[in-house]
N, C-alpha and C positions, 0 to 999 in steps of 0.2 A: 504493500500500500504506500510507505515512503517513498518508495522510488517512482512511482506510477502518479504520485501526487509532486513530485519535482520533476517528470518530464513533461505533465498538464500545465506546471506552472509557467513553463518554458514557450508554452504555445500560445493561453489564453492570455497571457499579458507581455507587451512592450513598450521599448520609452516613448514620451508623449514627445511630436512632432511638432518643428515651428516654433518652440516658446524657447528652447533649450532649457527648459526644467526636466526633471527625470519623474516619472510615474506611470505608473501601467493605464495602458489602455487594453477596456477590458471589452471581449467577447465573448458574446450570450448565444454562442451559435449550436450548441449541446454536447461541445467538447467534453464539457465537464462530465457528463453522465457515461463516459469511462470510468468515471472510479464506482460507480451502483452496479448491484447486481443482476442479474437477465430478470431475475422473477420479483425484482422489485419496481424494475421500467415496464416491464408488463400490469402487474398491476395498477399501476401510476396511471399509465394511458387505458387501462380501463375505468380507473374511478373515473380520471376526468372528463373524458366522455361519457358516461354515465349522470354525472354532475351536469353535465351542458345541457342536457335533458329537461326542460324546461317543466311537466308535470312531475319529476321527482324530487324537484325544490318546493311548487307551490302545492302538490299530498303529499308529501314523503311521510308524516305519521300516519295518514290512514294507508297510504299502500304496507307502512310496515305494519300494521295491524293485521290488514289483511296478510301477508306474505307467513303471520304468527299462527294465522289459526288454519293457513294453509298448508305451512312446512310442518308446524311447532316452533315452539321456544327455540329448542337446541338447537335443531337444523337452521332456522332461524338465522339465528346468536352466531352460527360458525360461518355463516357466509358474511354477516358482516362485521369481523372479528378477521376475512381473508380478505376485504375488499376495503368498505368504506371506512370505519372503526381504525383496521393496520393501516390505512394509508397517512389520515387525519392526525391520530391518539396515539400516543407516548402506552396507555397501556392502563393495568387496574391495579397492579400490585406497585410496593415501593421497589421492589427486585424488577420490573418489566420496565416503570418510570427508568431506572437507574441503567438499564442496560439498553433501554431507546437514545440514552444520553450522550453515554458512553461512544455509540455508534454515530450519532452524528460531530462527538467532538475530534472522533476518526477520519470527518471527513472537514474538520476545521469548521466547523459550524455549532454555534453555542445553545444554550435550553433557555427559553423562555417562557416559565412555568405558568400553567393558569389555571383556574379551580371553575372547573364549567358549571358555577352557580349563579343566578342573577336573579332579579324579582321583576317580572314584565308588569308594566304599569299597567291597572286594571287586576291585578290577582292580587289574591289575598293568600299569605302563606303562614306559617305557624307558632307566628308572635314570635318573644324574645328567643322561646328555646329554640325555633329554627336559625336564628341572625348568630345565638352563641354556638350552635351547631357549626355554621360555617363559619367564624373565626377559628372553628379549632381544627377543622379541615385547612385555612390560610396558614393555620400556625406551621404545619405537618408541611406544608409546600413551602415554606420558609426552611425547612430541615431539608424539603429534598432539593432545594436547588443550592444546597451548601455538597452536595455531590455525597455518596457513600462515607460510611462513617471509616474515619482513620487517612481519608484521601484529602487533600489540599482542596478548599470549595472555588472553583472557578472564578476569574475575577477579571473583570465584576460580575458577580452573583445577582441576576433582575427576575424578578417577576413579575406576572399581571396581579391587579388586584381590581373587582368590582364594589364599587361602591355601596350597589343595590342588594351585596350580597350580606351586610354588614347594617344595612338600615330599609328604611321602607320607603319606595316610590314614593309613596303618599304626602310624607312627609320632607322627602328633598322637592318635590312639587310645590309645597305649603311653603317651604323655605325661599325656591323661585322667586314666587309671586311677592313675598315678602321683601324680597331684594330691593327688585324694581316701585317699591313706593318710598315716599319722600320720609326722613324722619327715622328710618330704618336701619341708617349706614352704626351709629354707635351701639346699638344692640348686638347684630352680627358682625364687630368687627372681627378679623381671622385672628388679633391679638388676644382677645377675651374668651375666644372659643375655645386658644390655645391652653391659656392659662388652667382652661376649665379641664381638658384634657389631662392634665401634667398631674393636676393639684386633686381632681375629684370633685371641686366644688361643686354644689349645688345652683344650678346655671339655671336662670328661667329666662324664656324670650317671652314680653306681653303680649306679641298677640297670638302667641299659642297657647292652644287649652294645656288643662295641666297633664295629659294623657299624654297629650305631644311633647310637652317638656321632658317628662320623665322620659319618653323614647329616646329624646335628643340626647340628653344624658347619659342611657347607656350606650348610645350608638358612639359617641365623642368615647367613651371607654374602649370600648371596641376599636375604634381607629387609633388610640394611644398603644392600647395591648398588642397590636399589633406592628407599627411602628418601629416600638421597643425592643420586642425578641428580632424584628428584621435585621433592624440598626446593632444588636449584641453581635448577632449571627454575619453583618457585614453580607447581607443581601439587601440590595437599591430593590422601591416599590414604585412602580409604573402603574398607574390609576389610569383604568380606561376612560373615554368621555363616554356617554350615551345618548338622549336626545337632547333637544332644546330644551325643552321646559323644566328638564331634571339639571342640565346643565352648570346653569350658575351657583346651585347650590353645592353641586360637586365639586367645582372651584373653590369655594369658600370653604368647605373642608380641605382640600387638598393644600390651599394658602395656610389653613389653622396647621395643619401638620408641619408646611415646610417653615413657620417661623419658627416651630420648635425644633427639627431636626436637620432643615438647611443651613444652620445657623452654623460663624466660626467655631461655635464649641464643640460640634459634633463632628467636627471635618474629618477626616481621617489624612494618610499621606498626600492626596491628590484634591482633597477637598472637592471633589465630587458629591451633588446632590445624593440624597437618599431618599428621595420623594419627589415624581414625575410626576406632570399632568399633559394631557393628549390634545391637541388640537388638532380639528378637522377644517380642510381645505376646502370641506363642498360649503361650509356656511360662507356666506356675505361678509361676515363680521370678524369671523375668524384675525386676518392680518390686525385689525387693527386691536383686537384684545391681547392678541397674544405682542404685540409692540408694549403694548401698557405692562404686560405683566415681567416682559425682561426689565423694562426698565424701572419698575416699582422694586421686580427683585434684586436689581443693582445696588439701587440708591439705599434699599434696607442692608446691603452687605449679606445678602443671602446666595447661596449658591441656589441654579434655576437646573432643572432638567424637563425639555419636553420631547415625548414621541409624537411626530406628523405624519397625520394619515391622510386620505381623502375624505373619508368618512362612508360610513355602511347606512346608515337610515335615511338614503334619500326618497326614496318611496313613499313609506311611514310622514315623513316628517312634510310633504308635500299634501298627503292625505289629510294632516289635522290641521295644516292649516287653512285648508280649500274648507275643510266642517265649520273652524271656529272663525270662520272669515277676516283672519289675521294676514298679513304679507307674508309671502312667503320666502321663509329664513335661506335657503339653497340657493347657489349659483343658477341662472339659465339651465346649463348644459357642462358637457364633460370637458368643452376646450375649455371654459372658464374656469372652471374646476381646477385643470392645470394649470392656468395663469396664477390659481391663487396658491396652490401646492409652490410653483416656482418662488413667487413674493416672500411667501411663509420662510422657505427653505435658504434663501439669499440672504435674508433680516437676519435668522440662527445661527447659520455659518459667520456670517460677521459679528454677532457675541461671543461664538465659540472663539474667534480669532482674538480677539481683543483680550476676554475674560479669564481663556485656556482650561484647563479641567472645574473651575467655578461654574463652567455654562455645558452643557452637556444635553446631545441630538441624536435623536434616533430614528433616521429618514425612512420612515414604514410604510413600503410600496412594493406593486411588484409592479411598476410601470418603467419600463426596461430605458425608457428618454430621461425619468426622474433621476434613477442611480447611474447615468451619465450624467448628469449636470452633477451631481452631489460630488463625484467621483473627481470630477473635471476642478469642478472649485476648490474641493479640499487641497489638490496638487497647487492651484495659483495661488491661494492663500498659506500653504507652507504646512497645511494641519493634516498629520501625521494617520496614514491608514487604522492605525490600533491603538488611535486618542482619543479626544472629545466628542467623534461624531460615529454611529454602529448604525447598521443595519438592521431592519426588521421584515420579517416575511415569514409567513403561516406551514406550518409543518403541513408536508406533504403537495405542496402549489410552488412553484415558479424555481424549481430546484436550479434551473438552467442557470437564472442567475445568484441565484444564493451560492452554490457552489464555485462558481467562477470569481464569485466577492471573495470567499474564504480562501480558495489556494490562492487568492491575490493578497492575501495578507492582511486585508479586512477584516472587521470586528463585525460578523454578524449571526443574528441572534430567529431565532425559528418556535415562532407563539405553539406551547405544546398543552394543550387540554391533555386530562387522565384521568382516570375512574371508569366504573363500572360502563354497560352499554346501559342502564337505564339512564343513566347521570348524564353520559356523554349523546347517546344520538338526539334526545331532541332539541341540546344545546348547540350542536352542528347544524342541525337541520335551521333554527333560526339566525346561525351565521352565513349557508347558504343562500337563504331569502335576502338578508342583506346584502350578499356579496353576490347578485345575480351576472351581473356586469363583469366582474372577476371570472367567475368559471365557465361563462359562457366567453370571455376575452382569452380561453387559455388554449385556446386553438394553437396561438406557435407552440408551444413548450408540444401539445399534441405531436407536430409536426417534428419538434426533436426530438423525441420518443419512437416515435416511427423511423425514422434515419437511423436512428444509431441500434435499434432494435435490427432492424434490416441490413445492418451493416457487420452486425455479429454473424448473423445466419446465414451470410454470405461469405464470412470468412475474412472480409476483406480488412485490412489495415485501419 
């Protein structure tokens, strides 16, 4: 594998032309998928074709109902445990987590743990002991992304963490609407919030009833609890965003976290954040919050980390606003989309330059133009393959260039959901509905899969 991984290196990357700087320019032509195995490129190009299947995104839980009382359970359970499940999921045990891990750090590709728990707005789930349920499922994904016990934990050690998994829609919704009226700002400042965090105080906001307050309260515990063991343990926490309406109030937690553990006192050697927040490129507003918030994070002396994505609820988020006859929050279209992914991504890279590991970017795409620009500007700007800026892309999707990042000496990182298939499929299946445009977009990678599948069975070089 070393040796096969330094004759790939030799191919997919050479010096950048024209500037006389040195840095790989990299190809996503499916070189890389030499180093996978026959039966793992066949399965790949069968899920994703499968995936691009447009009735197995919009029934996939009723077809698996039915496919349950057609096959059974077992029979069931093992076909998608060989298909969708192995291709997506790191796996159900901490032995399967731990040796999915293993395998992709084989292939220079890092874990980015996530706990497929969320609360979809509109449900109702099972009070505190479900939310203290899932901090202690967070806690345990905080141990597994410190790597097997006795081994060195990866570094940096990141995972995902959902917000909604730790409190209720309802009430980061309440908190929203709160935001945005006048008179509001010194209740929820992120300083008070923090304070309440650290210390346990007994926090009340007025205009929450008192059922809410006491939620607030332990939910602010909950985000400290965790935080804490992250921060012992020396794994960073990446806060996904969700929708608009839940949004603001996921900021204001995320802000209450990072004044207490972005701060100088928690730095470690690099002083890199230990508390992300996500910004999505499909909103309107996007560049201009996330401008505010680098440089609010400056001017406090906090270190900032954000992951950029595009964003997955364009759909959804276009549908409530067409009911509640509100403007609607999303770009036009996908060119703007990328106009505003580029803005986003230009603004970063230039704190990253400036700030150096204090500001820290996690370019989360698989849009093969994006990780050319990101790739092109880290080289002019001076900022180092395996520094302040890493990669993000979804286990088991856009291996072409994930792989061609990593033997290039890039830091990137591969979102792994785990757990059971009850846990994990219908949490897939609601990131397929988001990501329709994604798996129905993965036709090339299809296309390298077939090439180099074909290229094996021919024998040829």
């Amino acid at each position: 594998m070393l040796r096969t991984s330094r004759v790939l290196l030799s191919r997919v990357t050479s010096p950048l032309q024209g500037s006389g700087a040195q840095g790989p320019i990299l190809r996503f032509d499916g070189e890389a998928f030499r180093l996978k195995k026959t039966r793992e490129l066949v399965r790949a190009l069968l899920v994703l074709r499968l995936c691009a299947w447009p009735p197995l995104v919009t029934y996939g839980l009723t077809l698996l109902s039915w496919s349950q009382r057609l096959l059974g359970s077992r029979l069931s359970g093992a076909l998608l445990r060989a298909s969708v499940y192995g291709q997506f999921v790191a796996g159900e045990t901490a032995a399967e987590v731990q040796g999915s891990v293993q395998r992709l750090q084989g292939l220079r590709l890092r874990p980015l743990l996530a706990v497929p728990t969320e609360e979809e707005p509109g449900t109702r789930r099972g009070g505190e002991a479900w939310y203290e349920e899932n901090l202690d499922a967070m806690l345990h994904c905080v141990d597994l992304s410190c790597g097997p016990p006795g081994s060195p934990p990866p570094r940096p050690a990141l995972m995902q963490l959902k917000v909604t998994a730790l409190t209720s829609a309802r009430l980061c919704r309440e908190l929203s609407l709160r935001l945005q009226e006048p008179g509001t700002a010194g209740e929820l400042r992120p300083e008070r919030l923090a304070t309440a965090m650290e210390r346990g105080q007994d926090l009340s906001i007025s205009s929450l009833s008192p059922e809410q307050n006491q939620h607030l309260r332990a939910s602010l515990n909950r985000f400290h609890r965790i935080a804490q063991y992250a921060r012992a343990q020396g794994v960073r926490l990446l806060v996904d965003a969700e929708y608009t309406f839940l949004n603001p109030a996921l900021s204001l937690f995320v802000a209450a976290l990072a004044v207490r553990w972005n701060c100088p006192e928690e730095a470690d050697g690099d002083g890199a954040p230990w508390v992300w927040n996500t910004y999505q490129a499909y909103l309107q507003d996007t560049y201009e919050r996330l401008h505010g918030a680098a440089e609010a994070a400056e001017r406090a002396g906090l270190a900032f980390g954000v992951k950029l994505v595009r964003g997955a609820y364009l759909e959804t988020e276009r549908a409530l606003a067409q009911q509640s006859g509100a403007a609607d929050p999303t770009q036009p279209n996908y060119e703007a989309t990328s106009r505003s992914y580029s803005r986003c991504l230009e603004l970063m890279l230039g704190h990253v330059c400036r700030r150096g590991s204090r500001c820290q970017l996690m370019v989360a795409s698989h849009n093969e133009e994006s990780v050319r620009q990101a790739v092109k500007r880290m080289s002019d700007l001076g900022i180092p393959p395996d520094g302040a800026v890493c990669f993000g892309q979804l286990l088991g999707m856009c291996d072409h260039v994930s792989l061609a990042l990593g033997q290039a000496g890039y830091s990137i990182y591969k979102s792994i959901p785990y757990g059971s298939l009850e846990e994990v499929i219908p949490y897939l299946l609601r990131r397929a509905q988001e990501n329709r445009s994604v798996l129905q977009g993965a036709r090339r990678e299809q296309e390298l899969l077939s090439q180099e599948l074909l290229r094996r069975w021919s024998r040829r070089p």
